[in-house]
N, CA and C atoms of all chains as a GROMACS GRO file, in nm:
protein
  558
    1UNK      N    1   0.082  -0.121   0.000
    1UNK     CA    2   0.000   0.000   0.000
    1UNK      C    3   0.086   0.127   0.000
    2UNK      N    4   0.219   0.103   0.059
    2UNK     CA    5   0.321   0.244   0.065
    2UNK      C    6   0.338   0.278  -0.073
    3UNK      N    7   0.328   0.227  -0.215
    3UNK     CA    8   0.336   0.242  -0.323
    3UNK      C    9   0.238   0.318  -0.403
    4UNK      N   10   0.136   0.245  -0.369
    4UNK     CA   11   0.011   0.334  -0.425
    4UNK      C   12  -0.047   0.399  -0.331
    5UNK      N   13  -0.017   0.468  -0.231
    5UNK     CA   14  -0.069   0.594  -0.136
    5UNK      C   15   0.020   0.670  -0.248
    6UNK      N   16   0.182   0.646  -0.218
    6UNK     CA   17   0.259   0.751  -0.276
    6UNK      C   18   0.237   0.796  -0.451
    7UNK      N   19   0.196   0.699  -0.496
    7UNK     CA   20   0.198   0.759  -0.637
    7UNK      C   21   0.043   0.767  -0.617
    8UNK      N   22  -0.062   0.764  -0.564
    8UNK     CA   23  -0.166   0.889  -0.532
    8UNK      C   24  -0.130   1.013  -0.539
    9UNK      N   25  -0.017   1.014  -0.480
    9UNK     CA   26  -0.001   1.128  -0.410
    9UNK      C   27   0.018   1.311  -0.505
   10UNK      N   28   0.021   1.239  -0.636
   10UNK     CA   29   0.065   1.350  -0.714
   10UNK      C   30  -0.084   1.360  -0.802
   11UNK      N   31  -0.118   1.502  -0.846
   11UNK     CA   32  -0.287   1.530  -0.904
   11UNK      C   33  -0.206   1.478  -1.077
   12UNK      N   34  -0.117   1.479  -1.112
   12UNK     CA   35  -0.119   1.405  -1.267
   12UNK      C   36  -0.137   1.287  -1.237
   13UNK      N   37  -0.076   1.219  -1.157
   13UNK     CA   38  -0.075   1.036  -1.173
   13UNK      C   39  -0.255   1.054  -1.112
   14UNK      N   40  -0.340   1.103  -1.062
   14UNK     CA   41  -0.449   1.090  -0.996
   14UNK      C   42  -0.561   1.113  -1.140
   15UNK      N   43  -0.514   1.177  -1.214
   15UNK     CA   44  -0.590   1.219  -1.331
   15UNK      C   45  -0.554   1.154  -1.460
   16UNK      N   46  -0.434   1.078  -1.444
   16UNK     CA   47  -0.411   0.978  -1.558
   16UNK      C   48  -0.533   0.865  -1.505
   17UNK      N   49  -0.482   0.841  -1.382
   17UNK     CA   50  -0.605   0.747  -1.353
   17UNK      C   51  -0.750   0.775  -1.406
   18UNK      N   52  -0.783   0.901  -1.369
   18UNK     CA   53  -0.927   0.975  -1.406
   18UNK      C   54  -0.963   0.935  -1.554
   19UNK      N   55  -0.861   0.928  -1.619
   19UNK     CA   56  -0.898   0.930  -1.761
   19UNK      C   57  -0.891   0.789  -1.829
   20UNK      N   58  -0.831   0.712  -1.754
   20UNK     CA   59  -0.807   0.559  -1.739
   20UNK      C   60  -0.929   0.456  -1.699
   21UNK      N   61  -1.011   0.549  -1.594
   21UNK     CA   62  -1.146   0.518  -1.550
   21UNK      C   63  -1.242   0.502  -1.698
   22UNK      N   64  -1.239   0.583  -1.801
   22UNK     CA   65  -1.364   0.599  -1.901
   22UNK      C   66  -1.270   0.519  -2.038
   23UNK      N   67  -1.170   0.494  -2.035
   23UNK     CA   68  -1.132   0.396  -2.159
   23UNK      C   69  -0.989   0.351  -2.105
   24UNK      N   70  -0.932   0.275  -2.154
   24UNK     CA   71  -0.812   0.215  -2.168
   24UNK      C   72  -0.714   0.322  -2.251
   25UNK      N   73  -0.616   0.361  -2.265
   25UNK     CA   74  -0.546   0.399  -2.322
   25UNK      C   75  -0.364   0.394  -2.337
   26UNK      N   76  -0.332   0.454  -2.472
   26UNK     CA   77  -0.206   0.436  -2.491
   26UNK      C   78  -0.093   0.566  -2.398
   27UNK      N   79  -0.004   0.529  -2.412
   27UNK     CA   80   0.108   0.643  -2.336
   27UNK      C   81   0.068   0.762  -2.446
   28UNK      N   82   0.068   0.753  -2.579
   28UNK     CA   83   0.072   0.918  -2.666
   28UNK      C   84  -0.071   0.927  -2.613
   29UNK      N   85  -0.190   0.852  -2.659
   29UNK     CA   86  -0.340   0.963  -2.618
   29UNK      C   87  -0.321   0.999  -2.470
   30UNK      N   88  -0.273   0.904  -2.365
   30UNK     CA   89  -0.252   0.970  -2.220
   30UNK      C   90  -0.207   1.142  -2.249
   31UNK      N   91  -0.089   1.128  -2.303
   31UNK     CA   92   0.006   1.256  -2.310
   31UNK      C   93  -0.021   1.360  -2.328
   32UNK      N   94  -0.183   1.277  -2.483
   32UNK     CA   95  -0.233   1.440  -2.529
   32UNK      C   96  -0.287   1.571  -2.462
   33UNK      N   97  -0.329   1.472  -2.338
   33UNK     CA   98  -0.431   1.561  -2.241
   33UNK      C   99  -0.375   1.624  -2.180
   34UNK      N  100  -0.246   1.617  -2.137
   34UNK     CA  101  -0.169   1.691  -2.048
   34UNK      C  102  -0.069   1.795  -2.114
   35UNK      N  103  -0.030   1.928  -2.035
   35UNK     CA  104   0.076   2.002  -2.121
   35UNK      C  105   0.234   1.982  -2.036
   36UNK      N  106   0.199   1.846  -2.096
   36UNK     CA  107   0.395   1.787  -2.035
   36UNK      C  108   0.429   1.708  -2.127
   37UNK      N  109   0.578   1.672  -2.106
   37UNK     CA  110   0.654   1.622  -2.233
   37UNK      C  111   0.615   1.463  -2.216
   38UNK      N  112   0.619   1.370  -2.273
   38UNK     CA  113   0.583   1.232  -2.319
   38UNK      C  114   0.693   1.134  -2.261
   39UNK      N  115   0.776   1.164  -2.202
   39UNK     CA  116   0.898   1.113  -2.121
   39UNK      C  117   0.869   1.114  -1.955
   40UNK      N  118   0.785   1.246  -1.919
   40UNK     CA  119   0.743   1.266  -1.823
   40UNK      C  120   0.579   1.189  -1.790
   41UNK      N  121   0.539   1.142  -1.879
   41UNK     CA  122   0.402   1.101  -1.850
   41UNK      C  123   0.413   0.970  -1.809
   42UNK      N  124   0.538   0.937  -1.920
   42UNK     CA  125   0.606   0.778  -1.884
   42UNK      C  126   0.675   0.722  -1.788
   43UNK      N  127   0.707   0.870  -1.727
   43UNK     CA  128   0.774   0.836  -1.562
   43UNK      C  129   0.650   0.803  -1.479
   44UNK      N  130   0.560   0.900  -1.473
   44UNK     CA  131   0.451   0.870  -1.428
   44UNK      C  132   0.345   0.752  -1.438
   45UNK      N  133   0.370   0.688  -1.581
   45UNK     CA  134   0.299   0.566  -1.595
   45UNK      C  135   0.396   0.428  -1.526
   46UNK      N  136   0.513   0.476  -1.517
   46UNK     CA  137   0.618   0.386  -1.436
   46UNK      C  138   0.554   0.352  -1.298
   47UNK      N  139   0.525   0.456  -1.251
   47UNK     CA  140   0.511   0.479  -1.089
   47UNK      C  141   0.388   0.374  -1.032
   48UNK      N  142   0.302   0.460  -1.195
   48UNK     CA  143   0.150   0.436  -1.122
   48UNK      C  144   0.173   0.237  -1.172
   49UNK      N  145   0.180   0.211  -1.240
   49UNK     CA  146   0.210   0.069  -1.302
   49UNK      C  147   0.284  -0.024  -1.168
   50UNK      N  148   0.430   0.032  -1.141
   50UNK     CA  149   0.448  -0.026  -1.009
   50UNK      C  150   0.397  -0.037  -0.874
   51UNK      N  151   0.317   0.081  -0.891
   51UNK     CA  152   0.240   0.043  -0.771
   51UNK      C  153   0.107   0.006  -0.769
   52UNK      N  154   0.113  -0.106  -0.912
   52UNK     CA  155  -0.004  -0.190  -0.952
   52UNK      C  156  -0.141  -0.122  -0.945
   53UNK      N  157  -0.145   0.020  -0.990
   53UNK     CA  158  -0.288   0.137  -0.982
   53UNK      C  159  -0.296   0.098  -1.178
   54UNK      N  160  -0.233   0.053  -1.218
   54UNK     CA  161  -0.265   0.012  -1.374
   54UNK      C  162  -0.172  -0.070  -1.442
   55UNK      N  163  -0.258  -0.143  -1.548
   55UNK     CA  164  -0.184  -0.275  -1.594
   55UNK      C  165  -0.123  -0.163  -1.760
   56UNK      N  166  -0.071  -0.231  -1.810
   56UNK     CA  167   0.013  -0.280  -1.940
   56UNK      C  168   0.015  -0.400  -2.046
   57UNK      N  169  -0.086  -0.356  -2.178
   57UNK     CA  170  -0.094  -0.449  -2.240
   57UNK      C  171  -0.044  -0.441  -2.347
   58UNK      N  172   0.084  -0.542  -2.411
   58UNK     CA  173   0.178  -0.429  -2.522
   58UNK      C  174   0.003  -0.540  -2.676
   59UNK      N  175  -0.023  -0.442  -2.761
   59UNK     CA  176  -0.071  -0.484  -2.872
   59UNK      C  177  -0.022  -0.440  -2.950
   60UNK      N  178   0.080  -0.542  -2.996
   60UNK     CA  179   0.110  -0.504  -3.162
   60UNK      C  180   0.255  -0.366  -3.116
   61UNK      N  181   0.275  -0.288  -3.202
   61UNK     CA  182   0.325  -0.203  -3.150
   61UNK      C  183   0.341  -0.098  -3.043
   62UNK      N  184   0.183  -0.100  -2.987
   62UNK     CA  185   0.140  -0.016  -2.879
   62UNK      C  186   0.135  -0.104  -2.735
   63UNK      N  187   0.131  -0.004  -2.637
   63UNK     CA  188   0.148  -0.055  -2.511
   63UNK      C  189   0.001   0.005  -2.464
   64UNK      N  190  -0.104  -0.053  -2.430
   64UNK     CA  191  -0.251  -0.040  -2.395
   64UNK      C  192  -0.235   0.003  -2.228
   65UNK      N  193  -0.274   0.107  -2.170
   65UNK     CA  194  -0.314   0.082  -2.010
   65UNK      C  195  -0.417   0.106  -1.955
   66UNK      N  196  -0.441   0.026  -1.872
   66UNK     CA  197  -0.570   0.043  -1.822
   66UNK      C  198  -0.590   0.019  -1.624
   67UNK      N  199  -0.682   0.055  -1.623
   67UNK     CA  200  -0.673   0.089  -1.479
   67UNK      C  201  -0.688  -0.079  -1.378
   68UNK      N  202  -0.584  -0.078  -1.303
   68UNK     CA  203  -0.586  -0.217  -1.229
   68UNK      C  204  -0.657  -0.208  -1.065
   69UNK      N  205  -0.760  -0.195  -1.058
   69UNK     CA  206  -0.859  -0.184  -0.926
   69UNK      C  207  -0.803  -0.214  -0.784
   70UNK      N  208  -0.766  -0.343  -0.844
   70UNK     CA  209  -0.691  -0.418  -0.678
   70UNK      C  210  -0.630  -0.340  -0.593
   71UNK      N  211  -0.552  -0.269  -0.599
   71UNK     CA  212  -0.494  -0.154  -0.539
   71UNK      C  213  -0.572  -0.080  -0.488
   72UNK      N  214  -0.665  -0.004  -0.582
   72UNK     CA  215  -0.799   0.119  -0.478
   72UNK      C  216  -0.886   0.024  -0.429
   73UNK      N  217  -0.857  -0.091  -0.461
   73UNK     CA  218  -1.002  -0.164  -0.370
   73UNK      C  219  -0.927  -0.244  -0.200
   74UNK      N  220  -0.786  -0.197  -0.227
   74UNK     CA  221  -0.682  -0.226  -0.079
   74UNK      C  222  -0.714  -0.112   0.024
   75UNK      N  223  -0.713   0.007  -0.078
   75UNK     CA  224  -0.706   0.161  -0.039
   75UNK      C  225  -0.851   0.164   0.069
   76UNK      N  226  -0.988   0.160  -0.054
   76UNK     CA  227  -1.094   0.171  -0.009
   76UNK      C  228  -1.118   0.105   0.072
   77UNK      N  229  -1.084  -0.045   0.121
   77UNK     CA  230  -1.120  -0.105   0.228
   77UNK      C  231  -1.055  -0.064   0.398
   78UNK      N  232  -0.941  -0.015   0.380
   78UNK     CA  233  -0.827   0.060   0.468
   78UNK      C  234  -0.929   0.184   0.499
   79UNK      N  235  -0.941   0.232   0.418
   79UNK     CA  236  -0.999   0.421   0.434
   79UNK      C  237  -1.155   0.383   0.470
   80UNK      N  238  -1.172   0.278   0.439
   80UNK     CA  239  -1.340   0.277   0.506
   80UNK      C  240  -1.382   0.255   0.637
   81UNK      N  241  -1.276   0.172   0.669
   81UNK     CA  242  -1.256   0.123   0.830
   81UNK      C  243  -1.253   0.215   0.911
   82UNK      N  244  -1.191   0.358   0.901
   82UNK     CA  245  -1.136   0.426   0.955
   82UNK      C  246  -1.288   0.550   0.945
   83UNK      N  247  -1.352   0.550   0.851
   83UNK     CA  248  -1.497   0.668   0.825
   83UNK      C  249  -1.564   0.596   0.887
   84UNK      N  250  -1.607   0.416   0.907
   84UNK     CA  251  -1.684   0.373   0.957
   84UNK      C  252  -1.658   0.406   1.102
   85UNK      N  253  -1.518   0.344   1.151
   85UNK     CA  254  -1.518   0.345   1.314
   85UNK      C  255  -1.490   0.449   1.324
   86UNK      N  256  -1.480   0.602   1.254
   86UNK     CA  257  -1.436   0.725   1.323
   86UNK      C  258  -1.535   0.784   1.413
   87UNK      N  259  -1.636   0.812   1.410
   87UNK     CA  260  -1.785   0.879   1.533
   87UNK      C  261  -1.716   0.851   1.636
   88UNK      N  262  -1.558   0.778   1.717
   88UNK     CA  263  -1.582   0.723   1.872
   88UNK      C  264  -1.626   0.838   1.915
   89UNK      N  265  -1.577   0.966   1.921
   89UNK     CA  266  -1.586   1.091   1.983
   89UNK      C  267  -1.727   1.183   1.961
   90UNK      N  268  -1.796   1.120   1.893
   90UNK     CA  269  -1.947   1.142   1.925
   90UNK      C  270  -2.028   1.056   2.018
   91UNK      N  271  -1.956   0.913   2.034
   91UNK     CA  272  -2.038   0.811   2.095
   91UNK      C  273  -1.997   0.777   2.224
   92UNK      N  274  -1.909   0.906   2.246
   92UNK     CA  275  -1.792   0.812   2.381
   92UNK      C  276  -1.919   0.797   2.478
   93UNK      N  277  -1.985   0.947   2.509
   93UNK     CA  278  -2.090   0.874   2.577
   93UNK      C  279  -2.178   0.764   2.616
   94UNK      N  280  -0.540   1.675  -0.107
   94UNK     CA  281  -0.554   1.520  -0.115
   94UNK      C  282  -0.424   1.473  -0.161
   95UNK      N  283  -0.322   1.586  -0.176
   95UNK     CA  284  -0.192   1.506  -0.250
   95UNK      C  285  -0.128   1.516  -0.094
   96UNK      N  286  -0.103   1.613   0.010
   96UNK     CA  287  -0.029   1.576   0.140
   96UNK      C  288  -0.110   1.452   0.232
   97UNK      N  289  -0.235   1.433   0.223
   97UNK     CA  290  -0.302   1.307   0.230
   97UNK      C  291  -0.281   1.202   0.223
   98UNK      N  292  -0.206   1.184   0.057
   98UNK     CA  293  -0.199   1.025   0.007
   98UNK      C  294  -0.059   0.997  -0.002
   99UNK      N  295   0.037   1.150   0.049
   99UNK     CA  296   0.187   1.142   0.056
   99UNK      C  297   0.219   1.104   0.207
  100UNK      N  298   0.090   1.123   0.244
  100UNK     CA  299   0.109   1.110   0.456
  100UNK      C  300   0.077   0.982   0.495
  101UNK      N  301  -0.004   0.957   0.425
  101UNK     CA  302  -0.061   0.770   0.437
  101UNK      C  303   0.028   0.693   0.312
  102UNK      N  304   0.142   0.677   0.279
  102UNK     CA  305   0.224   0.641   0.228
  102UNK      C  306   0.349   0.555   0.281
  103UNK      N  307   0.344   0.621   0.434
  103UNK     CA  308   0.453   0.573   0.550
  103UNK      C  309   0.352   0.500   0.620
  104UNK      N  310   0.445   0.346   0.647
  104UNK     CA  311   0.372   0.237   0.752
  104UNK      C  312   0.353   0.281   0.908
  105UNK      N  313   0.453   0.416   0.936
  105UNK     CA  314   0.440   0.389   1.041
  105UNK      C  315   0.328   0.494   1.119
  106UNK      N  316   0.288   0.622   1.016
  106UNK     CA  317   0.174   0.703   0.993
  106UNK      C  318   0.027   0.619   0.998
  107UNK      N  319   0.083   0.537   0.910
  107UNK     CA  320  -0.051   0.447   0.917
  107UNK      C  321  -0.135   0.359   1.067
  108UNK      N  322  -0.004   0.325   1.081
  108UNK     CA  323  -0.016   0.257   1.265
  108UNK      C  324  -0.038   0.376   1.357
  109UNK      N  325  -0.004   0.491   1.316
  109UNK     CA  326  -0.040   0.556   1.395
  109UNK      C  327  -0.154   0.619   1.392
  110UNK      N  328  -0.217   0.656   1.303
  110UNK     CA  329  -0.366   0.660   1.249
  110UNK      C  330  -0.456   0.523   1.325
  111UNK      N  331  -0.414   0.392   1.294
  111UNK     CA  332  -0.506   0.303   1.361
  111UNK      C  333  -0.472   0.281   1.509
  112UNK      N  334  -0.354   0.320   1.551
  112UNK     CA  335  -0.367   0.375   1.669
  112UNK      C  336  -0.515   0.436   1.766
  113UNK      N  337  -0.509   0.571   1.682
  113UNK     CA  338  -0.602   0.688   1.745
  113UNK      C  339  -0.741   0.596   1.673
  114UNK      N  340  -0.758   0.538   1.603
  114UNK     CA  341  -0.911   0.474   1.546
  114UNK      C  342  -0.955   0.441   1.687
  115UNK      N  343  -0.871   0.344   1.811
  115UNK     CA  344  -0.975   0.337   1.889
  115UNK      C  345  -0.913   0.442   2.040
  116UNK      N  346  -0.840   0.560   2.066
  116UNK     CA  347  -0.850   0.619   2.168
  116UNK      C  348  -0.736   0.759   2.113
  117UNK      N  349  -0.832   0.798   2.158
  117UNK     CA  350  -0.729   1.004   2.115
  117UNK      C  351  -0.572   0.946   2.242
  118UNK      N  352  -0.480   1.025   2.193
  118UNK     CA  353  -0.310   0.954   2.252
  118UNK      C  354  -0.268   1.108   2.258
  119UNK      N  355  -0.148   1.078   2.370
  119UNK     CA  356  -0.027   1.184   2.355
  119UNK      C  357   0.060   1.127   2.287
  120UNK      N  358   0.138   1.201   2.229
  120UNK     CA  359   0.249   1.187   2.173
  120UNK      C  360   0.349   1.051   2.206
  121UNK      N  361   0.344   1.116   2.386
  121UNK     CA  362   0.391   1.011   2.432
  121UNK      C  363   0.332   0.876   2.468
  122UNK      N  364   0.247   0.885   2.465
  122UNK     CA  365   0.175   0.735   2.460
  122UNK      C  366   0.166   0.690   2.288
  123UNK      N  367   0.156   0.775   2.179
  123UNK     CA  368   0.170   0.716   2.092
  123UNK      C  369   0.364   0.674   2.040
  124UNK      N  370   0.457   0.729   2.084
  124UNK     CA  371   0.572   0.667   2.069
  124UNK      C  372   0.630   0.554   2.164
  125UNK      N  373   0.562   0.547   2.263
  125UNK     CA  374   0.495   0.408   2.354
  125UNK      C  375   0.532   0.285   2.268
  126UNK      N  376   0.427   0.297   2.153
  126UNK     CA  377   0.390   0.187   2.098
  126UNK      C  378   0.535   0.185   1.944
  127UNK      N  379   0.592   0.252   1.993
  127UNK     CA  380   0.658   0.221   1.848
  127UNK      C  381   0.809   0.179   1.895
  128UNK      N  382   0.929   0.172   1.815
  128UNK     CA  383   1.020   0.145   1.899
  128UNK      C  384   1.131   0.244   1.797
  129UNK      N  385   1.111   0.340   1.828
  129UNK     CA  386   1.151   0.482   1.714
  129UNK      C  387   1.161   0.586   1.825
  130UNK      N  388   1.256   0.678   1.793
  130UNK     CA  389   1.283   0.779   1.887
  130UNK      C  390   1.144   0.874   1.891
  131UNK      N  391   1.126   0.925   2.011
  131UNK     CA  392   1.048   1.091   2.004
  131UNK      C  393   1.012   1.158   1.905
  132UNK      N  394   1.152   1.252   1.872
  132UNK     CA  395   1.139   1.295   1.764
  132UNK      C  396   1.070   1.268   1.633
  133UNK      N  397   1.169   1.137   1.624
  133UNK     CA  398   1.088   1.071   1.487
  133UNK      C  399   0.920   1.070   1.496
  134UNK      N  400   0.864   1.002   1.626
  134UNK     CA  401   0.735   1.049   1.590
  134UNK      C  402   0.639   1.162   1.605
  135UNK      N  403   0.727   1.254   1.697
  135UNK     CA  404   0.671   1.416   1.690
  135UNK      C  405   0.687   1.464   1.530
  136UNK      N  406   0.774   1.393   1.441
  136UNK     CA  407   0.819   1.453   1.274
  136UNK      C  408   0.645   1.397   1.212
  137UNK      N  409   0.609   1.225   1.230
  137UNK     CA  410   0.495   1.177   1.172
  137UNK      C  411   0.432   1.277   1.239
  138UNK      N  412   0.393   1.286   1.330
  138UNK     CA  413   0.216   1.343   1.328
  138UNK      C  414   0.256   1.512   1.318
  139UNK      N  415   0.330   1.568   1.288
  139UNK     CA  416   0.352   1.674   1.243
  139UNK      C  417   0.301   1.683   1.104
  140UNK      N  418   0.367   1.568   0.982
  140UNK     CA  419   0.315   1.540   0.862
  140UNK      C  420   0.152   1.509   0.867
  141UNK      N  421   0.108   1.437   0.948
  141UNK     CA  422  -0.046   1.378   1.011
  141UNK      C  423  -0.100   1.467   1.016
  142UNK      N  424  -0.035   1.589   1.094
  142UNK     CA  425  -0.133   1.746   1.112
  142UNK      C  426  -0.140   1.811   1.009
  143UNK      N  427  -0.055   1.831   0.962
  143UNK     CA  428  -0.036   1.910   0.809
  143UNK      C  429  -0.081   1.855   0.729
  144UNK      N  430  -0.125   1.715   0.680
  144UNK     CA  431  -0.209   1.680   0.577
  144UNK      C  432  -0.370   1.685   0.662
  145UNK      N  433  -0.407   1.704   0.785
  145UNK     CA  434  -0.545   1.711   0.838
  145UNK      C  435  -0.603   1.582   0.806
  146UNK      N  436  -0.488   1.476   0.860
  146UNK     CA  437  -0.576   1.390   0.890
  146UNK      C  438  -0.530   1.334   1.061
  147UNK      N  439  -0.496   1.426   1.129
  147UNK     CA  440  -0.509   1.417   1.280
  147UNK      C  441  -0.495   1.556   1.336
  148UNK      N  442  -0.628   1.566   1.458
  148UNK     CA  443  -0.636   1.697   1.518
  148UNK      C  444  -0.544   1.687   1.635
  149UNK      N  445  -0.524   1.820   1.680
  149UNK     CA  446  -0.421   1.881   1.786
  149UNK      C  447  -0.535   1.902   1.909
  150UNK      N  448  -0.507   1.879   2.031
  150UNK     CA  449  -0.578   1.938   2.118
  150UNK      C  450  -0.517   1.926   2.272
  151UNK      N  451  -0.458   2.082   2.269
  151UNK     CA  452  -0.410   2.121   2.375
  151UNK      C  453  -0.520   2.166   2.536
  152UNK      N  454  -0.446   2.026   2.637
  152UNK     CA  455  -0.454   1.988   2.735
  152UNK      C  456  -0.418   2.031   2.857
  153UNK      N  457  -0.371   2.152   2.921
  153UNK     CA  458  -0.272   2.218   3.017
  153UNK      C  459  -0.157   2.137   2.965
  154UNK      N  460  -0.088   2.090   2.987
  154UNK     CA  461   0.080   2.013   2.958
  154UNK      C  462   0.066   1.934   2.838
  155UNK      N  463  -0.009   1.869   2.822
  155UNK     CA  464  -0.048   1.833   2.713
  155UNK      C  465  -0.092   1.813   2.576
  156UNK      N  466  -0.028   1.740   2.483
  156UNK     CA  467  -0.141   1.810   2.382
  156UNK      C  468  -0.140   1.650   2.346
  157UNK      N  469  -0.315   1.636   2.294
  157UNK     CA  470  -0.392   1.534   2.255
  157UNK      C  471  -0.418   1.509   2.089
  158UNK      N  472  -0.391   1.404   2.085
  158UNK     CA  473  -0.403   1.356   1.903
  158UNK      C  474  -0.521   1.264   1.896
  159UNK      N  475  -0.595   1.313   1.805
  159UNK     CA  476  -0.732   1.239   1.766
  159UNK      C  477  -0.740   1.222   1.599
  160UNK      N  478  -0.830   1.117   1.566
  160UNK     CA  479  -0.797   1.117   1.406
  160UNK      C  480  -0.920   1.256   1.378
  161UNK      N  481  -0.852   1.274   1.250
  161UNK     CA  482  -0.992   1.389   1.180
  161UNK      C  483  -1.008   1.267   1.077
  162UNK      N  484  -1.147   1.245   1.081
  162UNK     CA  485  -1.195   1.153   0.956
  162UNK      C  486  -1.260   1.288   0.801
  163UNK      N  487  -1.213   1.362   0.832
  163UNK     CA  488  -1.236   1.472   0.673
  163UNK      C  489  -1.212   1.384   0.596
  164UNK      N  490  -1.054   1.417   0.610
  164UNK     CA  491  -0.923   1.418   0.451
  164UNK      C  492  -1.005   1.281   0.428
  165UNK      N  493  -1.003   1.168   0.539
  165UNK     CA  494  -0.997   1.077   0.488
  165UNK      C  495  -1.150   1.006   0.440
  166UNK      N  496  -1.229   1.114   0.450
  166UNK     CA  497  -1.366   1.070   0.356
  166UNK      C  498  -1.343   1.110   0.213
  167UNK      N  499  -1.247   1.201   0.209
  167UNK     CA  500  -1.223   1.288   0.128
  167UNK      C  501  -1.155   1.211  -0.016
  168UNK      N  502  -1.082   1.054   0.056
  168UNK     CA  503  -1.008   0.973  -0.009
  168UNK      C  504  -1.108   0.887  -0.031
  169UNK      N  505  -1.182   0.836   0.048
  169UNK     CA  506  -1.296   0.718   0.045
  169UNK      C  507  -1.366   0.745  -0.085
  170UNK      N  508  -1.420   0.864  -0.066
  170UNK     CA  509  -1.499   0.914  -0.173
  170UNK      C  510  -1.461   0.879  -0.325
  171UNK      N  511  -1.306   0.962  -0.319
  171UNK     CA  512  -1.238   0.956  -0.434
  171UNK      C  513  -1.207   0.840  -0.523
  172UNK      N  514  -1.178   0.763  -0.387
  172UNK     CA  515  -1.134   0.597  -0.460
  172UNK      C  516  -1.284   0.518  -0.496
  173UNK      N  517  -1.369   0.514  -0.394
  173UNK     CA  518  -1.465   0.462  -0.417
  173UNK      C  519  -1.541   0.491  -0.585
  174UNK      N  520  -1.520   0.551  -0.605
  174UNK     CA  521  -1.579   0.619  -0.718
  174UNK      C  522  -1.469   0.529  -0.843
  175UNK      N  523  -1.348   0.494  -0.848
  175UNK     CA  524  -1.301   0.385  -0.903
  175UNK      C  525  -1.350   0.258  -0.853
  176UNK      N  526  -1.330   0.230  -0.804
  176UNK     CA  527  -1.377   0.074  -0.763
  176UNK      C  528  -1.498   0.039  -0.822
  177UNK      N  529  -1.599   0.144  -0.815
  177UNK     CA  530  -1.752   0.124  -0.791
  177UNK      C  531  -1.717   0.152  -0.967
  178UNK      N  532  -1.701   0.215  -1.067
  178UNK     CA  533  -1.639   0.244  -1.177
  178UNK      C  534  -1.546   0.113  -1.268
  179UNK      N  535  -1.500   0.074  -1.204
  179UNK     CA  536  -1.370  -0.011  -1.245
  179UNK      C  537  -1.349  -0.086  -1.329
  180UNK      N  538  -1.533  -0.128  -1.327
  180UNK     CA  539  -1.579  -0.329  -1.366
  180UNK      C  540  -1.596  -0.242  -1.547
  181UNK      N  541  -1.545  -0.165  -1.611
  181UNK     CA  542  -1.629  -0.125  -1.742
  181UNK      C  543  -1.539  -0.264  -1.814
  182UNK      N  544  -1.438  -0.294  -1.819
  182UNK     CA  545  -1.376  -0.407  -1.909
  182UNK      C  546  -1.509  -0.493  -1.895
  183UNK      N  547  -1.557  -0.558  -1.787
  183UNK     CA  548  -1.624  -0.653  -1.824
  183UNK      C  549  -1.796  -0.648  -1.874
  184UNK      N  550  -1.832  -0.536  -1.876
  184UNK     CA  551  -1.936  -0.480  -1.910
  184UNK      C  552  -1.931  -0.395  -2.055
  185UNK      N  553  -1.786  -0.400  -2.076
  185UNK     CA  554  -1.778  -0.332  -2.231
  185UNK      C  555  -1.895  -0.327  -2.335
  186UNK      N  556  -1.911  -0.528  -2.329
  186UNK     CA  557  -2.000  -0.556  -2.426
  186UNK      C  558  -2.149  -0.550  -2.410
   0.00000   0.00000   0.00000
């Protein structure tokens, strides 16, 4: 989980995801959306990839990515625990 | 949400977060439980305070750490919304 908190942690890798959510995509259409260089998006697809927040499917000449759940569904179960049992300090009574 | 997911990134932030899930701590009762100098964990919940996901609450001599469940609905939300999202591969068709 220290992997994918940290590459959360940045609003591009959070919005590659965003855009990863509504289709699958390649490293150039990723790139288009953003105003950064294509070396830098790929650092970022490094990050988010290692810390298993998205897979890699090479087709043909292209490398396909798409969003790998398992990870936010580690996250969401962690972060839910914590909204569910948080009220103690309304209930101490 | 990026000092958030850069603060819940460290294992030992994290223990200290489920720490306070079941009782608000001092400092010193939360470096109690760890086997890490003072400092080191007056540095975590310094990061903990500054991303707002643990409140301060000064005690006469004291000061008291409680979780803030905000930030971290704030993440629930965010992720949940992938997860609950996620399944489109298998619903493509």
């Amino acid at each position: 989980m220290n992997k994918a908190f940290k590459a959360l942690s940045d609003p591009t890798r959070r919005k590659i995801l965003e855009l990863l959510k509504d289709n699958d995509l390649t490293a150039g259409e990723i790139s288009e959306c953003f105003n950064i260089s294509k070396p830098s998006i790929s650092h970022h697809l490094n990050i988010l990839s290692n810390a298993e927040l998205v897979l890699r499917d090479k087709q043909g000449q292209h490398v396909i990515y798409s969003l790998n759940t398992t990870a936010l569904q580690d996250i969401l179960k962690w972060t839910f625990d914590f909204v569910e049992g948080g009220n103690k300090n309304e209930n101490k009574n």
